[in-house]
N, C-alpha and C positions, 0 to 999 in steps of 0.2 A: 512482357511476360505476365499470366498471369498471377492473382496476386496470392495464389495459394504456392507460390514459386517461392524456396529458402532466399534469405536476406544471403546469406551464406554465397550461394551461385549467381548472385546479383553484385555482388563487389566487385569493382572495379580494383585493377592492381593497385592503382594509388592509394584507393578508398583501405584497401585492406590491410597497408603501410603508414597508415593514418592509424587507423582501429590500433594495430600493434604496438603505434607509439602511444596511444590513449592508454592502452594496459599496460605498458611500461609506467606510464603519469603515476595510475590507478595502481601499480606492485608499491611503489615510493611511496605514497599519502598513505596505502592500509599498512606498511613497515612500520610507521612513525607511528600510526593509531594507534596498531595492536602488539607491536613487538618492539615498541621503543627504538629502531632502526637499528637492532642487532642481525636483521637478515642481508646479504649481499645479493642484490639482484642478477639473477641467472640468466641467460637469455629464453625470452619467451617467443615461443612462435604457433603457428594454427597447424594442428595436424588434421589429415584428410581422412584417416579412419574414425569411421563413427564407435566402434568398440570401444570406448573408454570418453568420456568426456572432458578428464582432462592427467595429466600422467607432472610426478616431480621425478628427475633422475639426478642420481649426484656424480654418474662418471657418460659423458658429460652433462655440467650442472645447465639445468634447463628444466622449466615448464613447459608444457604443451596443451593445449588446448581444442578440442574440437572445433571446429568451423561452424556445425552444426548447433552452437549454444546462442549462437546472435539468430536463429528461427525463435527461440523462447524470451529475448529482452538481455538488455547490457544485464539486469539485473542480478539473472542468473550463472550468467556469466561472470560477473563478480564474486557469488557464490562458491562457484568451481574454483576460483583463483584464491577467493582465502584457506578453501580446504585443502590445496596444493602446499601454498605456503606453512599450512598449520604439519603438513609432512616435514617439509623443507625445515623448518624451525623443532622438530622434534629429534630430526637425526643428524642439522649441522649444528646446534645451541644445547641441545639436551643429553646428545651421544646414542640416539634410539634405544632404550633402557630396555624396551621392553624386545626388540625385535621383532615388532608386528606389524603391518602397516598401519592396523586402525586398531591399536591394542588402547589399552589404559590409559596412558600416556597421551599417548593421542586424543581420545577421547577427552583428557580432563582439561589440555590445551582450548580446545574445540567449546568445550564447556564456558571455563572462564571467559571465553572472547565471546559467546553468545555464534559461535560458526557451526553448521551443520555437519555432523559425523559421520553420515550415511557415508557407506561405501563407493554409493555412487557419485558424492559430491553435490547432488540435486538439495536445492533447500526443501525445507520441510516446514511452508506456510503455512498452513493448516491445525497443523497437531493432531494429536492421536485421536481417532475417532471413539467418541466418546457416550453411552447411549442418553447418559442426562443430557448434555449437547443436542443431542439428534430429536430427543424429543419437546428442547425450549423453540430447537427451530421450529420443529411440528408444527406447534404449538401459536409462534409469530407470524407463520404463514397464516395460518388458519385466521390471525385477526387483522393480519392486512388484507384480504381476502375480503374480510366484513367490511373493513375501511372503506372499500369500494364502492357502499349504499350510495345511492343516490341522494338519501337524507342525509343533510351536511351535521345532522349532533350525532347519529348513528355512526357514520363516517369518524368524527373526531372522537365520537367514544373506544371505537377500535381501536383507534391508533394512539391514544391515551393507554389502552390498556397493554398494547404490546411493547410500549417504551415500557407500562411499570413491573412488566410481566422482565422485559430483560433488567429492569433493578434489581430484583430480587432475585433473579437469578446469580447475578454477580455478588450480590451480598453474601449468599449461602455461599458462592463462590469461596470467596475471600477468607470465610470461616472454617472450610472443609479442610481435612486431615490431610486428602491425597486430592492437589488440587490438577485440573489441568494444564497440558505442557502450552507454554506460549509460542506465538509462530509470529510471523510476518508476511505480509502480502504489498506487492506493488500496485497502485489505483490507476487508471486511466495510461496514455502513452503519455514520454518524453515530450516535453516542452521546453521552446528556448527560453521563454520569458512566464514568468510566474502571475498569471493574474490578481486584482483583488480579489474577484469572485471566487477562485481557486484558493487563495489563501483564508479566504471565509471560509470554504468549505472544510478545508482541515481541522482548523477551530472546533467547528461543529461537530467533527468528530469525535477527537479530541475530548471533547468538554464534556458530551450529550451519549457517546453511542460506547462508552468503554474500552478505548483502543488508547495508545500514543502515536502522533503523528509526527514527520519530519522528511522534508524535502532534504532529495539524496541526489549528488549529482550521476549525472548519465553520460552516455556517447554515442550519439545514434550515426551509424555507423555507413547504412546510403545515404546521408547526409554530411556527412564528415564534421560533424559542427558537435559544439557540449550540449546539452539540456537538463532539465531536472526532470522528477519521479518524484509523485508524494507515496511514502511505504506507512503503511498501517502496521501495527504491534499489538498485537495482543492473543488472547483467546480463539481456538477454533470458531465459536460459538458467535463472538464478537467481531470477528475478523470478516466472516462470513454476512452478519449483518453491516456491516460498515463501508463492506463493498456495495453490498446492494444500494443504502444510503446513498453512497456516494453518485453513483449510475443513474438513480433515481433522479433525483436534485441535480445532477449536469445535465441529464434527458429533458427533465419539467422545467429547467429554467428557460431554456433554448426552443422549447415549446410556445410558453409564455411572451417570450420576445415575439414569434412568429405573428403570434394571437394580436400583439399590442400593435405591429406594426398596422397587420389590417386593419384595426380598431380607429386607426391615429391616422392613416392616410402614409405611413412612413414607407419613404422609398429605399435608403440608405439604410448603412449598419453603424451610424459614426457614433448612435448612443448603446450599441448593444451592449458594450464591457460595460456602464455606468447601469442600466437595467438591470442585467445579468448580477451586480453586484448588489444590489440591491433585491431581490429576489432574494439571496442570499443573507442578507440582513436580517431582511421581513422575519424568515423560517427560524431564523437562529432567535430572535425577538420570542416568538412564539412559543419557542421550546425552554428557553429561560424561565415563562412565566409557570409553561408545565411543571419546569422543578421545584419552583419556587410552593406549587400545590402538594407537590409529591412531599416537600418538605415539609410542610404544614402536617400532614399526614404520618409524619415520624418514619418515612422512610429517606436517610439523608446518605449521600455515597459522599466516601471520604479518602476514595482513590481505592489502589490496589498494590500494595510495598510490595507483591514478585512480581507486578506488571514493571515496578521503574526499576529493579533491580536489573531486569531483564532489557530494556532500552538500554541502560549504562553501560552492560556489556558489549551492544551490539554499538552502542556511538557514546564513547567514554569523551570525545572532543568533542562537545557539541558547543557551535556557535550561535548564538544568538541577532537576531538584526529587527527593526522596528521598521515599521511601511508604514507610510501616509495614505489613508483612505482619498477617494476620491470627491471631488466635490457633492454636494449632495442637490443633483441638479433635476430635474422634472423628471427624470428620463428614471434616474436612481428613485426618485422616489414612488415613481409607478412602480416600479420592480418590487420595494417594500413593500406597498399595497397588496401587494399579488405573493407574497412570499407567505404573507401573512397569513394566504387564506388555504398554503398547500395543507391537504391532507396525504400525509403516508401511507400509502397504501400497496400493493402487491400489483407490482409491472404488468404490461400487458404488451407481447409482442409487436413490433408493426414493423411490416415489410417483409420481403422475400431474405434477406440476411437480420431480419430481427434487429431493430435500428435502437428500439426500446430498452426499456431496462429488464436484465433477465429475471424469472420468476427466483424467490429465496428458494431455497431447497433445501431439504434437510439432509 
């Protein structure tokens, strides 16, 4: 089939008996997350009408689900299942006070837990469009645009100024009366296995681009197997940059391997993960010392307290674990070399499906 064909019409019965029992996993772990396991799992099953994307009934007790949510990522699918359950928990735990589907009540449930309210069940990554937002994008495009000089101090002057053009954007952020609503975005597809390189790049976001990061498990579903998702938290504005970031630096690292192979004579991929993470190093290295100017400069970021109030809601369990980098072997430290010397700049399509990183947009 081709591959603009739904995941949906491509499941296999087993596959889809699988998926079902992955959302039964996934009803039990978000019970205990978000409702201290006062909810009784209902039976869940895929409904074939696209009208509704996902329905809670309490005679008989069951969830339903569109088929057509695994075309958009387990992610979203997730989505529709906690706003099901924030029903489900409203009118068998609360007594439905209000008598509305998405009244008050619902709403403030939805709230506390960091779940999306819409009617439709659809998250709401993004946030409200905002036109201070629309025009710091503007504004970031225009100087990754510049980044693109062929002059390499031109080049890193751009891109100096568009990290400190978004500091100060978040600062004012942070101080304003009526701030922007936070959202969440899922980066890249499902992975079984978590890279260094990958877990660099989170970091980097994290640390450098004004988001929070956290690998979320997944279930990719023609596959039958678990994986992970790194999801981004934050701001429209930032959320937005952070993807591109991300796109960018997985596109230029993969580039750069390419480049060093033929540079080196390299036939194999056995050093690509030790490059690749290294690449990763370099850039994060580089951006360090940018702060460390920006801070000389008196302009110093000291986080964002509705950014973390806002993660806690949405992963009040969050586990911690530590990784051993990898050796730091010729192959890594070419990659460093070369990490060192990216400049950020505004993607530039290649190929007939756009293989690149997409332009920012406002």
């Amino acid at each position: 089939m081709p591959e603009s064909d739904s995941q949906a019409h491509r499941l296999s019965a087993e596959l889809e008996r699988a998926t079902l029992r992955a959302l039964a996993r996934t009803y039990d772990a978000l019970n205990l997350e978000y409702f201290k396991g006062s909810l009784r799992r209902p039976t869940i099953a895929f409904a074939e009408s696209t009208n509704r994307l996902g329905t809670f009934t309490s005679v008989p007790r069951g969830i339903e689900l569109s088929l057509k949510l695994l075309e958009k990522g387990w992610g979203v699918a997730v989505e529709v299942l906690k706003h099901e359950m924030a029903h489900q928990f409203v009118i068998e735990i609360l007594g439905d006070p209000d008598g509305s589907p998405h009244g008050a009540t619902f709403r403030r449930v939805c709230e506390e837990r960091g779940f999306d309210s819409a009617a439709t069940g659809l998250p709401a990554p993004q946030g409200a469009t905002d036109t201070a937002e629309s025009r710091t994008l503007e504004r970031i495009a225009k100087l990754l645009a510049l980044a693109e000089s062929p002059n390499e101090h031109e080049a890193q002057a751009a891109m100096s100024a568009a990290r400190r053009l978004m500091l100060k954007y978040n600062l004012e952020e942070i101080a304003a009366p009526k701030r922007s609503s936070q959202g969440f975005r899922h980066l890249g597809s499902p992975t079984g296995r978590v890279s260094e390189s990958e877990r660099i790049l989170a970091v980097i976001l994290s640390d450098y681009f004004f988001v929070e990061t956290i690998w979320v498990p997944v279930w990719r579903p023609l596959e039958g197997k678990r994986g992970s998702v790194l999801e981004a938290i934050g701001s429209r504005a930032n959320l937005e940059m952070a993807h591109y970031v991300y796109d960018f630096l997985t596109h230029t690292s993969e580039q750069l391997w390419k480049q060093h192979k033929r540079a080196e004579g390299i036939r194999g991929n056995r050093d690509r993960r030790a490059f690749v993470a290294g690449v990763m190093n370099g850039f994060r290295e580089k951006l360090e010392a940018e702060r460390k100017q920006t801070q000389a400069q008196g302009l110093v970021w000291v986080g964002d307290p509705e950014l973390s109030k806002y993660f806690k809601r949405r992963h009040p369990r969050v586990r911690w674990t530590r990784h051993s980098g990898s050796s730091h072997n010729p192959a890594h430290r070419a990659g460093k070399e070369q990490g060192q010397r990216i400049v950020l700049h505004r993607g530039i399509r290649s190929g007939p499906k756009g293989a690149g990183p997409k332009l920012l947009k406002s």
